[in-house]
N, C-alpha and C positions, 0 to 999 in steps of 0.2 A: 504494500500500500504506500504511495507518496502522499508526502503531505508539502502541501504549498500552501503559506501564507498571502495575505489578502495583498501584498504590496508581489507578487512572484517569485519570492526567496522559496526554495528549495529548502526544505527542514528535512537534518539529519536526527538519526539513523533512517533507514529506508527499510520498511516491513516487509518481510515475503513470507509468504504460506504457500508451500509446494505439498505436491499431493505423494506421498504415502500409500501404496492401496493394502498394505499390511497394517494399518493404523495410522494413530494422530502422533506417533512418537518414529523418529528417522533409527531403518536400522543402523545395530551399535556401530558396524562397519561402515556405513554411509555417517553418519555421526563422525566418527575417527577422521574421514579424510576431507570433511566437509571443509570448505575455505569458512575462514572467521576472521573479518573484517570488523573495526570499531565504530563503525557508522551504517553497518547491513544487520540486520536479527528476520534469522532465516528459522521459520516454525515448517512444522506438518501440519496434513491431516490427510485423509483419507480417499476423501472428495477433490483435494487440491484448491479449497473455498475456504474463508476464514467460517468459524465457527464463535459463539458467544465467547466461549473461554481467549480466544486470539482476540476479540475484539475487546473484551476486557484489558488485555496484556497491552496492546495497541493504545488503548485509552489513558490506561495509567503510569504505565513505563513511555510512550514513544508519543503518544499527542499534549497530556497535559504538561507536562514537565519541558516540555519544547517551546508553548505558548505562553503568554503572558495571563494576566492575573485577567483580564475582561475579555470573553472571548464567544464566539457565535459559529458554534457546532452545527451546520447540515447536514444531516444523514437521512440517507434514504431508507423509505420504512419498507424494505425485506425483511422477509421473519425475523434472520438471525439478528436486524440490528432495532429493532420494535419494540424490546424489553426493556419497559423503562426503569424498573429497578436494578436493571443491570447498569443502564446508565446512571441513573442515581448515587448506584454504588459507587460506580468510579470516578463520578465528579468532586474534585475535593471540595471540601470544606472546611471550617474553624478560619478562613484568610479572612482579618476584616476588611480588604477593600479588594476582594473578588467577586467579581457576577461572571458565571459562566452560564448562555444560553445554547442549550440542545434540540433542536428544531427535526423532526420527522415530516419528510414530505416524497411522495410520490414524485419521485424527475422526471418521470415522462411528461407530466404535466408543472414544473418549476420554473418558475419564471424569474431571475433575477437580476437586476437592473444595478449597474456600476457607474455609479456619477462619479468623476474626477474633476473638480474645479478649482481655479486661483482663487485665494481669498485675499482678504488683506493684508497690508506686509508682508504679504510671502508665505500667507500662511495655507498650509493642503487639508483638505477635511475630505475624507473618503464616506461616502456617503452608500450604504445597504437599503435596498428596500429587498423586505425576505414576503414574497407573496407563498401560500404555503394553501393548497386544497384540501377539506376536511375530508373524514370516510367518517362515512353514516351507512351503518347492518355490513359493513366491510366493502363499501362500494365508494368508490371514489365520487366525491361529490364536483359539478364543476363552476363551482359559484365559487370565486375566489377568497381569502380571508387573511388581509395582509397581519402579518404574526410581528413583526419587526418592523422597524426604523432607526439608526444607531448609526451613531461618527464616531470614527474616530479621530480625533484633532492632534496637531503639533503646537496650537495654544499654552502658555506657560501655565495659565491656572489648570489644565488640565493633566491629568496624572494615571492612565489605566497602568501602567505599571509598575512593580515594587522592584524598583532599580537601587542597586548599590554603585550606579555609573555615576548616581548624581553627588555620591557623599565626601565632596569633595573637599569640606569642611574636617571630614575625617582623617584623609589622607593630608592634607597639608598641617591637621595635629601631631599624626604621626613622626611625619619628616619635623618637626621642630622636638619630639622628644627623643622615644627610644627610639625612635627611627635615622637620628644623626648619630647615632653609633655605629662607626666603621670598621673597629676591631677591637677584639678582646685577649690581650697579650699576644702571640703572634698568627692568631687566627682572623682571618676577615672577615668583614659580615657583608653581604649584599640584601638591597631591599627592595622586592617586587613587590607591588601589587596585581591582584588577579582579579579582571573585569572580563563580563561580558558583551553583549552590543545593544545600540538603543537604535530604538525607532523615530528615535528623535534627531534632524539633523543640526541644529543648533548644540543639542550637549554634546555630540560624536565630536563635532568642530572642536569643543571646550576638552574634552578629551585629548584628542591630537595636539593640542597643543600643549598640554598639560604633560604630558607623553614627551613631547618633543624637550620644554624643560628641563623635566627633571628624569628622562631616562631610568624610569621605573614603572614601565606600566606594561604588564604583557595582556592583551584581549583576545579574547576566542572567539568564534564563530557561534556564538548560542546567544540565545535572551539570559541578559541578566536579570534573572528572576531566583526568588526565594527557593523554589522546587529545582532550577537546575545549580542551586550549589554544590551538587555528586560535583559536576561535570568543570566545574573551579580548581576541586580538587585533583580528578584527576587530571588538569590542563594541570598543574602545580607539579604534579607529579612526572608527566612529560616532560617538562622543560629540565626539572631539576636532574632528572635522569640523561637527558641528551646534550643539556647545554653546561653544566658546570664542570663535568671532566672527574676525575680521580683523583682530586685535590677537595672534591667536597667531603667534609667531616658531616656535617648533623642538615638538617632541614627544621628550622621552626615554624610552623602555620597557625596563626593568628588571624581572629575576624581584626572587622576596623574598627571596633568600640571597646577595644582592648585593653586595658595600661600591661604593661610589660615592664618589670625590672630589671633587665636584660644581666647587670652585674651580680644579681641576689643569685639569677639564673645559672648564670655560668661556675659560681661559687658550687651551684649543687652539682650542675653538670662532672667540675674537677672532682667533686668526693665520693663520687659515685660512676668515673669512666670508665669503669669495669666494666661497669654492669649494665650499662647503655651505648656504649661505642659501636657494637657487632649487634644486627640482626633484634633492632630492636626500639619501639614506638614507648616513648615517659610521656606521662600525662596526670590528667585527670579521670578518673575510670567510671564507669557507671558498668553497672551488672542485669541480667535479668529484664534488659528493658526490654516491652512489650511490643510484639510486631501488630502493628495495627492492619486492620480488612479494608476498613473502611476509610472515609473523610481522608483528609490533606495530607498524611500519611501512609494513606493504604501501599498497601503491599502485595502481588496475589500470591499463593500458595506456589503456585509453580515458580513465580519466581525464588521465592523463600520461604519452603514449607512448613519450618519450623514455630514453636509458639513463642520465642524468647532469641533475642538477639544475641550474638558473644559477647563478653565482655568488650567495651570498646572504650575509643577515648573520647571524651566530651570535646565536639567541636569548633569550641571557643579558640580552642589552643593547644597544639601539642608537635613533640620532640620526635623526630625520625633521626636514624640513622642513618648514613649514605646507601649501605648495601640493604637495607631496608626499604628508600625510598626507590629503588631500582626493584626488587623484589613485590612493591608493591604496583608498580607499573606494570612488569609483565603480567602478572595472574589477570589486573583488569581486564583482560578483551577478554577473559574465559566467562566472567560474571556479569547476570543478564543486571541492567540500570536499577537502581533503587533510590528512592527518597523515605527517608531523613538521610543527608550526605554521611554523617559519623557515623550512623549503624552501617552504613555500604564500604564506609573504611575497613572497619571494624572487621566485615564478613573476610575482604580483601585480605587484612591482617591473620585470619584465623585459616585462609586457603593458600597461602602463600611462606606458612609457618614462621612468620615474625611474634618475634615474643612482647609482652606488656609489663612496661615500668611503671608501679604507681606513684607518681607525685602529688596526692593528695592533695596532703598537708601547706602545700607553697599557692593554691589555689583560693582566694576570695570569690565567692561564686556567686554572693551577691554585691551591685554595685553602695550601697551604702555600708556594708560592712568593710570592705578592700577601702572606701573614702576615710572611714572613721578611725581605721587602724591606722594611715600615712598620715592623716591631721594630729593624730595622738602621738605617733612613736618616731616622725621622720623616717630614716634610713634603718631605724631599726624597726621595723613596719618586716615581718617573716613571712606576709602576704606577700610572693612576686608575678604574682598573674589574678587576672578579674576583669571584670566587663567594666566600664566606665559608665557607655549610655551616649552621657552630652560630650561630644569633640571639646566644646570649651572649656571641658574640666581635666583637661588632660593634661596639657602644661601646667596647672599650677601642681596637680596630685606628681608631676613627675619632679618641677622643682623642691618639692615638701619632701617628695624621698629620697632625692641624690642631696639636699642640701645639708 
């Protein structure tokens, strides 16, 4: 199945359902020599036609997690795709500023109309009309019943998606605290940030140029969106694997609302480089967490049939190893996409046999405890990782703790 967005972008991965006539599962020898590609997810079945369970997998691994937070699903109502609880199912939920519409219509009779017009300043508003025919006793009615109306605008006050393109305030907190840290005894630090693309050409501009400055920005070919942060990570993990060379020692991964005490850190790092150097992710840990079916997290069973994730690392922040973060790059293309990003590390982690260091105790995990601890004790604050929240409180929390 291709999927194309409303502007003609091509979204990756590319779905295929090949037929099977021994069943819905490839035999283990066609399995074995099957090509596996990072942007192809090749299913069976039987029929050589997707089935509920594909369209499920399609839905929640390959369509939502590609789109943005506001989106307008047409699907043609064939049996296999008519099941609205199926769709239900897999439309996430709990995002406060998501609306996803799913619309059932008969194509032979779909009519839909694409306005492209100037606006002012420059600005493009893509305009849908979704004309959509009812079925009354299962018969197709043909008295039209338009279902939809919807822009989507490049206007400033306008926002359908939950972009980390635009936190630019975050990033330029960064680069003035622990992020002017260029070495630690004779080790060097390099500091990327990981974006992905906007459909807005005014912040892309402000990116590139941002890019161009300060030479730390790497972008990937996906929506920067909350669901596709798997695929941040592993772009993080590409690069670090093919661009840093055999002189990389460790990999840190930080969101941008971070404080980081890069010196507290390195402190643990040295008294513990045994135990963390080789084949091996320090962190923050979480255990037993629940694989969710349903809402904004769902997961399906075939992708990951188990009731309970492996132990993984919370990911706000945490510590790879070089032969690690290579380790964890190949195994990826073996394992089908998942959201929540850290439980799909984690899986990564637990297929690729890297082992888990827990660093607890160096984690504030909420942001007014990590604040209240560096107001009170300075430098001697044994909190070296937490979420902040406000970018404007970051400089001061980081002079309060090196001062």
């Amino acid at each position: 199945m291709v999927t194309i967005d409303a502007t003609g972008k091509l979204l990756s991965p590319l779905f295929i359902v090949m037929q099977e006539i021994t069943g819905d599962q490839f035999d283990p020898q066609v399995q074995q020599d099957l090509f596996v590609a990072p942007n192809i997810l090749v299913t069976a079945s039987n029929s050589g036609k997707m089935k509920k369970e594909h369209l499920t997998v399609w839905l929640e691994h390959r369509y939502f997690p590609h789109v943005g937070d506001w989106t307008a699903l047409v699907i043609d109502s064939w049996s296999t795709y008519k099941n609205r609880t199926l769709l239900d199912a897999a439309t996430p939920e709990n995002c406060e500023n998501c609306q996803h519409l799913v619309v059932l219509v008969s194509f032979q009779f779909l009519r839909r109309i694409l306005l492209k017009r100037q606006q002012n300043a420059g600005e493009i508003e893509l305009c849908y009309l979704i004309t959509v025919f009812p079925e009354e006793d299962g018969k197709v009615v043909r008295r039209p019943r338009l279902v939809s109306a919807f822009c989507l605008q490049s206007s400033a006050d306008y926002s359908p998606w939950c972009y980390t393109v635009s936190h630019t305030a975050h990033r330029r907190a960064i680069r003035r605290t622990w992020g002017s840290v260029t070495g630690l005894d004779n080790r060097q630090i390099r500091l990327i940030f990981l974006l992905g693309i906007t459909v807005k050409p005014e912040e892309q501009d402000a990116v590139s140029l941002e890019a161009t400055d300060n030479q730390d920005i790497l972008q990937g070919d996906f929506l920067d969106t909350y669901l596709n942060l798997t695929y941040k990570n592993l772009m993080g993990l590409r690069w670090a694997s093919e661009e840093c060379g055999p002189e990389l020692s460790f990999v840190w991964k930080s969101d941008d609302d971070v404080f980081l005490n890069l010196f507290g850190l390195y402190a643990v790092m040295v008294e513990r480089l045994s135990e963390i150097t080789t084949n091996t992710m320090a962190c923050l840990t979480t255990i037993r967490s629940v694989v969710h079916r349903r809402g904004r997290y769902a997961v399906s069973r075939r992708a990951y049939p188990a009731q309970f994730y492996p132990e993984h690392c919370v990911g706000m922040a945490y510590l790879v190893s070089s032969d690690a973060v290579r380790a964890l790059h190949r195994i990826s293309h073996t394992v089908p996409f998942m959201s929540p990003d850290d439980a799909f590390i984690g899986v990564l982690r637990v297929k690729s046999g890297v082992n888990i260091h827990r660093l607890n105790y160096i984690y504030g995990t909420k942001a007014d405890r990590l604040d209240s601890c560096i107001q009170q004790l300075g430098r001697d604050c044994q909190l070296f990782v937490g979420p902040v929240g406000d970018p404007e409180k970051l400089p001061d929390l980081w002079n309060k703790n090196q001062g």
